[in-house]
N, C-alpha and C positions, 0 to 999 in steps of 0.2 A: 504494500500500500504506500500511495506516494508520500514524500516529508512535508506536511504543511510548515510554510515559512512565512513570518511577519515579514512583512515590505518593508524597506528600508533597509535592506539588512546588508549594506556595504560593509568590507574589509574596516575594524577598527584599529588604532596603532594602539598598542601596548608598550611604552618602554620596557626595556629588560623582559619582555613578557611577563608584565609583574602589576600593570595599573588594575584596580577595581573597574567593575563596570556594573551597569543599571541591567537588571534582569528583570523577564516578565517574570509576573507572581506565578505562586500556584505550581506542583507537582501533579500535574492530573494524569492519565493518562498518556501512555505516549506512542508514535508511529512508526515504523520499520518499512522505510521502505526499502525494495526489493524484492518484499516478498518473505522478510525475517521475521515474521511476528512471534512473539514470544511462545512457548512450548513448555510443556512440562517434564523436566529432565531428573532422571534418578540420579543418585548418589554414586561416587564412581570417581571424583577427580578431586575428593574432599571438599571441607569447608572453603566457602567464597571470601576470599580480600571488599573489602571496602570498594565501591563504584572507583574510587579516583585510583586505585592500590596501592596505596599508602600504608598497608599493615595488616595484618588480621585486627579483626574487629574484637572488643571484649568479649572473652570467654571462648572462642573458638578456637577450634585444633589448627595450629601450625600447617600450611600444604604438606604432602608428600615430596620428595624431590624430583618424581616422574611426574606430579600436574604442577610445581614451580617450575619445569624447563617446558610442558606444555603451556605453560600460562605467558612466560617469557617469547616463545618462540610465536605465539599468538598475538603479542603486542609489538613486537618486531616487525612482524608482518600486517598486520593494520598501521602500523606508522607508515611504513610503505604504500600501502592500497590506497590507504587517506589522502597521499599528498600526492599519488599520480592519478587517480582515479575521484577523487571527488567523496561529499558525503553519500552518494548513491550507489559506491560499490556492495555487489551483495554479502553478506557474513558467509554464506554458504563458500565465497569464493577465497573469504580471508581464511578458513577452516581449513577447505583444500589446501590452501599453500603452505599453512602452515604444516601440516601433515596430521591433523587431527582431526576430528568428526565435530558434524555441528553442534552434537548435545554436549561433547567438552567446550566448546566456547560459551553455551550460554550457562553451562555449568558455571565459570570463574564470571562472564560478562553476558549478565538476564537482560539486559536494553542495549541498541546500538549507542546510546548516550554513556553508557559504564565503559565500553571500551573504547570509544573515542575520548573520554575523560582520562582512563587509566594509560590509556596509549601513551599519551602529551604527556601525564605524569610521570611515566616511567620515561620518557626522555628526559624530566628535567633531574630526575632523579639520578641519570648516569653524569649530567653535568657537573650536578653539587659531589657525588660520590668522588668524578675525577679528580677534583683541589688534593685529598687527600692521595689518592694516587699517585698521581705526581709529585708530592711535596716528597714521595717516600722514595721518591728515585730520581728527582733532579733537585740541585741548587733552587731555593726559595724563586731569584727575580724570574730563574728560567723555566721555572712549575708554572707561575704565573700568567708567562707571555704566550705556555702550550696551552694553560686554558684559557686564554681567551679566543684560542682557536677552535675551540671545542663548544665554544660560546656562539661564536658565529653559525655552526652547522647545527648546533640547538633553536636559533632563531631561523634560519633558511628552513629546518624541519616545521618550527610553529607555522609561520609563513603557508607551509604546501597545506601545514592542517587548516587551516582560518576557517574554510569553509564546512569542514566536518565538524571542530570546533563549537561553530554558532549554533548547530543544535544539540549542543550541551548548554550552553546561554539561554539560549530559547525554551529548553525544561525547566530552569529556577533552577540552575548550577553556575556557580563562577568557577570554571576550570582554573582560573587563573591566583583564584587566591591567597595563596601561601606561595606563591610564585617569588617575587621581588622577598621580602625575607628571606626563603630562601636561597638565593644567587647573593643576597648579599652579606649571609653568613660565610657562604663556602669564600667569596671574597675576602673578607673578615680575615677569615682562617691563610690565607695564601699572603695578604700584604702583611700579618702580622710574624709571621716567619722572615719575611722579609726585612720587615724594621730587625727583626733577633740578631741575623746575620749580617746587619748592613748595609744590604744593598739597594733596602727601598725605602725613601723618604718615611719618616715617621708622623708627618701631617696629614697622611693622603685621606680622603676621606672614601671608605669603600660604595657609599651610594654614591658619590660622584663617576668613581671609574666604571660602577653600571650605569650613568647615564650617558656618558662618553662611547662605551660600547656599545649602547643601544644607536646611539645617533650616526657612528662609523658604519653599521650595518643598512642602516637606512640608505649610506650615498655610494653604498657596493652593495648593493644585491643578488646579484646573479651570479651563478657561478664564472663567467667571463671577466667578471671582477674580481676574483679571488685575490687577485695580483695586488689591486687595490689598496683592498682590505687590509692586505698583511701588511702594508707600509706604512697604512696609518694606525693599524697595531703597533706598529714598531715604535711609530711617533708618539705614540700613550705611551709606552712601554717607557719609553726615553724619559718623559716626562715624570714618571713615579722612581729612577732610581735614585737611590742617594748620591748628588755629589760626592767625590774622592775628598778626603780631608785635606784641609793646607792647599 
């Protein structure tokens, strides 16, 4: 059944993918289109994570590690389908690709709104995850300057979702939430190893260098611009070290 969409419903900007937005009220019912309406699935893949996946929810059993690598391999693959295909690609087809059956996806994601939500979540999730990654195998400035590369293809991915996105906005969900705190902890966490070691100014402020990155994204978007991008990285980059003493 087709997705009913409020008019208006142009591309919004999001700094950092992280600003609040005005939702319509009301959780009522909701539509699948393609042809996905909801189903009744038995038990078989364990307990369901939270719509965004953000966690097991109070009181529920931990996944198993065969439906967390189904559940992953499942939102891997709708982050894909999402941003070359639109919010109209079928679930049946994100299933297939994944390599699993439709009654495990609506097992972990019961509405196409939960896994377009969890999808976008679990990419921002590998961003903020990365800060630590890197800090744990390169030099503070130059953990930093990797993830703000991992930054830009986090926002090129929101970008392809915008459209799938909006009918998570459109149920009375802000996908984006906890977005901007979050990017601006895992920031937090990378300039402040930085000031430890020296090499990055101790005034920076981390909401400023997500607003700087959000804005260098905006004047490179395409990937034809990568080239761009990475220069006026640099140019930030430059900008947050510490001068050399003396």
């Amino acid at each position: 059944m087709p997705q009913n969409r409020p008019s208006g419903d142009g591309p919004q900007h999001h700094p950092g993918g992280d600003g609040p937005q005005h939702h319509p009220g009301g959780e009522g019912p909701q539509n699948h289109p393609g042809g996905d309406g909801p189903q009744n699935h038995p038990s078989g893949d364990g307990p369901q994570k939270g719509s965004g996946g953000d966690g097991p929810q109070r009181g529920v059993r931990p996944l198993r590690a065969d439906a967390l690598r189904n559940r992953q391999r499942l939102l891997d693959t709708a982050v894909g389908a999402f941003s070359r295909q639109g919010p109209e690609v079928t679930l049946d087809a994100i299933a297939r690709d994944a390599g699993v059956g439709i009654g495990t996806l609506y097992r972990h994601f019961p509405t196409r709104e939960a896994l377009v939500e969890a999808a976008y979540r679990s990419e921002l999730a590998k961003l903020c995850d990365a800060a630590g990654e890197l800090l744990a195998r390169l030099p503070a400035a130059e953990a930093t300057r990797a993830w703000m590369d991992h930054f830009i293809d986090y926002l090129a991915t929101k970008r392809g979702m915008a459209d799938a996105l909006r009918l998570v906005i459109a149920a009375g969900t802000n996908p984006y939430a906890q977005s901007r705190d979050l990017l601006v902890a895992a920031l937090t966490r990378l300039l402040a190893a930085g000031v430890a070691d020296g090499t990055i100014r101790p005034d920076v402020d981390p909401g400023d260098v997500l607003a700087g990155l959000s804005g260098m994204s905006l004047a490179a978007q395409g990937p034809e611009q990568r080239e761009l991008a990475g220069r006026l990285l640099d140019l930030l980059m430059a900008g947050l070290r510490r001068p050399p003493a003396g």
